[in-house]
TORKOLVEX-855539 format. One line per 8 residues: number of its first residue (from 0); their letters; for each residue x negated, y negated, z of C-alpha. Coordinates in nm, 4 decimals, m for minus. Layout:
! TORKOLVEX-855539
NUM = A = X,Y,Z | ...
***
This chain:
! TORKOLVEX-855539
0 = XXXXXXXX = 4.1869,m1.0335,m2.5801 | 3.9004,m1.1584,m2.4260 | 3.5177,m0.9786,m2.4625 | 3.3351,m0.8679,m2.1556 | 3.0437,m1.1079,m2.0515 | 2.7256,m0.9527,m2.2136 | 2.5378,m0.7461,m1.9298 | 2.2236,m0.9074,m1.8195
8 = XXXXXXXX = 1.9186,m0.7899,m1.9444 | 1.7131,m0.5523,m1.6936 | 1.3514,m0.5940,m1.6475 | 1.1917,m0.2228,m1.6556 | 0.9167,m0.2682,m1.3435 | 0.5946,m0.1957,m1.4831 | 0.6311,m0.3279,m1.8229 | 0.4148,m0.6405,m1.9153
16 = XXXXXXXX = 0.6355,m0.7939,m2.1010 | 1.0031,m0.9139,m2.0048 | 1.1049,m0.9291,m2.4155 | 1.0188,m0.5600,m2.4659 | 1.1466,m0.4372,m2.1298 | 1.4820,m0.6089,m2.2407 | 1.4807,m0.4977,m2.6027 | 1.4910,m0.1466,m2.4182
24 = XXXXXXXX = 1.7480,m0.1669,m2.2079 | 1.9290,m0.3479,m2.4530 | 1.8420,m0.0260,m2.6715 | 1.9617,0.2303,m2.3862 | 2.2898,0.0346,m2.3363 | 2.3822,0.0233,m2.7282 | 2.4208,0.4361,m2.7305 | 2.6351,0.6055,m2.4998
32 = XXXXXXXX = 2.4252,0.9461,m2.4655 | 2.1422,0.7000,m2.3687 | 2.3482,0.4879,m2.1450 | 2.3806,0.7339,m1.8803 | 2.0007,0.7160,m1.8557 | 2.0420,0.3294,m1.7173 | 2.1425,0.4115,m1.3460 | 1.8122,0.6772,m1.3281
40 = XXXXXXXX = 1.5739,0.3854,m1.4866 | 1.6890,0.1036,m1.2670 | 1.6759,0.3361,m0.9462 | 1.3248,0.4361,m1.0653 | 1.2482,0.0773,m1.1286 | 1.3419,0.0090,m0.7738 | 1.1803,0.2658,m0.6176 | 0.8366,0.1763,m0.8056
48 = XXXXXXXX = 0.8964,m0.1838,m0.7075 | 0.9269,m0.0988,m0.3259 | 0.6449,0.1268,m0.3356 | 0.4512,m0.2098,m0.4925 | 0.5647,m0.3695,m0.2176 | 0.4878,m0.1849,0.0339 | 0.1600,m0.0831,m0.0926 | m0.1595,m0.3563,m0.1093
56 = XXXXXXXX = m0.2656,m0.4970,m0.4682 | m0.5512,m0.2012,m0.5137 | m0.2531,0.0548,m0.5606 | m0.1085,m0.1404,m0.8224 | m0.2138,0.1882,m1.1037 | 0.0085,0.3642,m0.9041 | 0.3469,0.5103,m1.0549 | 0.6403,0.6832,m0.9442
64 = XXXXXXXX = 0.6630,1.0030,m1.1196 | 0.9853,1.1524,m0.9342 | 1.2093,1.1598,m0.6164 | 1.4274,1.4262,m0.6130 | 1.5635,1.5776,m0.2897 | 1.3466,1.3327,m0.0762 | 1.0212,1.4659,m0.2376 | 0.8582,1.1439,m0.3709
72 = XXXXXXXX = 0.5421,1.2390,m0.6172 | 0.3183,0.9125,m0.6755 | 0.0656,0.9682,m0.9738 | m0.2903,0.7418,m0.9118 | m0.5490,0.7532,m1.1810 | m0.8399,0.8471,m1.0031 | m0.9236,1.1120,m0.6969 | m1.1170,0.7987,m0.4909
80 = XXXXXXXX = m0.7414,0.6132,m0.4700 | m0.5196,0.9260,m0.3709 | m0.8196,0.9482,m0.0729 | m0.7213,0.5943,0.0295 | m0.3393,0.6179,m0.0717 | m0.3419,0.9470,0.1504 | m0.4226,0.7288,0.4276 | m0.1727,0.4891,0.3840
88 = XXXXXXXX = 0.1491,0.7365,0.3495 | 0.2893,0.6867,0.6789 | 0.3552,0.3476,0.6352 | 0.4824,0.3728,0.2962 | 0.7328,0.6215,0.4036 | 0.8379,0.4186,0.6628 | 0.8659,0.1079,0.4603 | 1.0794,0.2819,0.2065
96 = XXXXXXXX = 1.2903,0.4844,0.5216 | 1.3290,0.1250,0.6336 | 1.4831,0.0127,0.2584 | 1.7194,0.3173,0.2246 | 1.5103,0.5694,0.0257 | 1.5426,0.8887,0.1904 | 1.1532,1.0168,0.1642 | 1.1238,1.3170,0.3780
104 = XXXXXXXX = 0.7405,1.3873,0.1792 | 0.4976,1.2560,m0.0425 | 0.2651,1.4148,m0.3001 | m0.0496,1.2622,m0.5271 | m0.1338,1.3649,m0.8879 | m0.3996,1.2268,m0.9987 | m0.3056,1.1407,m1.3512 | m0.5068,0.9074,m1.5874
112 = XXXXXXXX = m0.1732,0.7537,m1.6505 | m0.3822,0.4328,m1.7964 | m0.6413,0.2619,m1.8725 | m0.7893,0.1072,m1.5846 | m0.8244,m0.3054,m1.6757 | m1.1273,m0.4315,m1.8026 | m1.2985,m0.6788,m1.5340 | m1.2305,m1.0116,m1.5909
120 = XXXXXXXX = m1.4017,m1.2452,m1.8008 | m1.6210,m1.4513,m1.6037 | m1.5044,m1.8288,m1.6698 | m1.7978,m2.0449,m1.8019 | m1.8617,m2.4608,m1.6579 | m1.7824,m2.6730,m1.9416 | m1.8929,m3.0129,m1.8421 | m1.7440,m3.2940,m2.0823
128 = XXXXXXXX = m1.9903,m3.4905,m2.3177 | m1.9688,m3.8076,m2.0061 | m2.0764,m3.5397,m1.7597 | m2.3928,m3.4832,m1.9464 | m2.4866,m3.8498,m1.9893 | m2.4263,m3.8701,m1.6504 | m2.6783,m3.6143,m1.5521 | m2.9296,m3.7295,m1.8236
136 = XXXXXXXX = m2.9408,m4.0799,m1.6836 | m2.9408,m3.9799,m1.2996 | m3.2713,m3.7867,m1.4441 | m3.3927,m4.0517,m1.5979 | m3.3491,m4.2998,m1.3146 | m3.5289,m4.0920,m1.0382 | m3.8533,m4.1760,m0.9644 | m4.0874,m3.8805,m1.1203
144 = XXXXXXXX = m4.2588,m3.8145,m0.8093 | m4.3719,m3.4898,m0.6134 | m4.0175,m3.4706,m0.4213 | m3.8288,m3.5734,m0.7288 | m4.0271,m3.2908,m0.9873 | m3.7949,m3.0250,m0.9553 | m3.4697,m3.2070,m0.9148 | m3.5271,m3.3945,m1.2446
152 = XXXXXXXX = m3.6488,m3.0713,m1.3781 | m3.2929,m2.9406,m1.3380 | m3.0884,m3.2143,m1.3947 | m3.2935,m3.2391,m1.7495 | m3.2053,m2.8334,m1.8120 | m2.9040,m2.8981,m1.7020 | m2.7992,m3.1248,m1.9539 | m3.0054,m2.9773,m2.2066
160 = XXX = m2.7971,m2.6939,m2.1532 | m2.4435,m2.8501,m2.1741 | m2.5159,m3.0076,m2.5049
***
């Protein structure tokens, strides 16, 4: 008797990483009691992913709490984004009329659901030891005039600073 192809792991929208969103579904699908949950997740996960989709990149904090009997309730994590996501209902609910989700309303919550990300670390010019040479002779080869003053000036910081 042959085995049933293994099920393909499910990526859980919203998780960062694929390995732990499949260890969990793997998880829900190895007890039956839990197994019943997997339709309700991967309709959730849908729904959040459409609502990503239909939404621009600043809503991207935002998370599906519930949809039950058309009332969809979004959760943002701060009062100054459910101003702006206010605005933008209309089209979401058309967008997601348009993919088959039956959204008669929408509410906000603001919920500090997470941690909003740090900003981003600012990358830093790392010249390679040629590059420095480079600029350390083209400062050394210009004539140290008046016009040139300030331009070797630089050039000799700049290298000064790269070392």
């Amino acid at each position: 008797m042959q085995q049933p192809p293994p099920k393909r792991p499910v990526h859980i929208f919203g998780t960062k990483n694929r390995q732990t969103s499949h260890a969990a579904t793997d998880f829900l699908r190895s007890n039956d009691r839990l197994a019943s949950l997997m339709p309700a997740i991967t309709r959730m996960a849908r729904l959040q992913a459409d609502c990503a989709a239909a939404l621009p990149a600043v809503f991207h904090n935002c998370d599906v709490l519930s949809f039950q009997e058309g009332v969809l309730i979004l959760a943002v994590p701060s009062s100054a984004l459910a101003a702006r996501l206010k605005q933008m209902l209309p089209k979401l609910q058309t967008t997601l009329i348009g993919r088959g989700w039956q959204v008669e309303s929408t509410r906000i919550k603001v919920q500090v659901t997470r941690a909003l990300p740090d900003k981003p670390e600012m990358r830093t010019l790392e010249l390679p030891p040629t590059a420095v040479r480079a600029f350390e002779e083209l400062a050394a080869s210009l004539p140290d005039d008046k016009h040139n003053h300030d331009l070797v000036a630089a050039l000799r910081a700049l290298a000064a600073k790269r070392k």
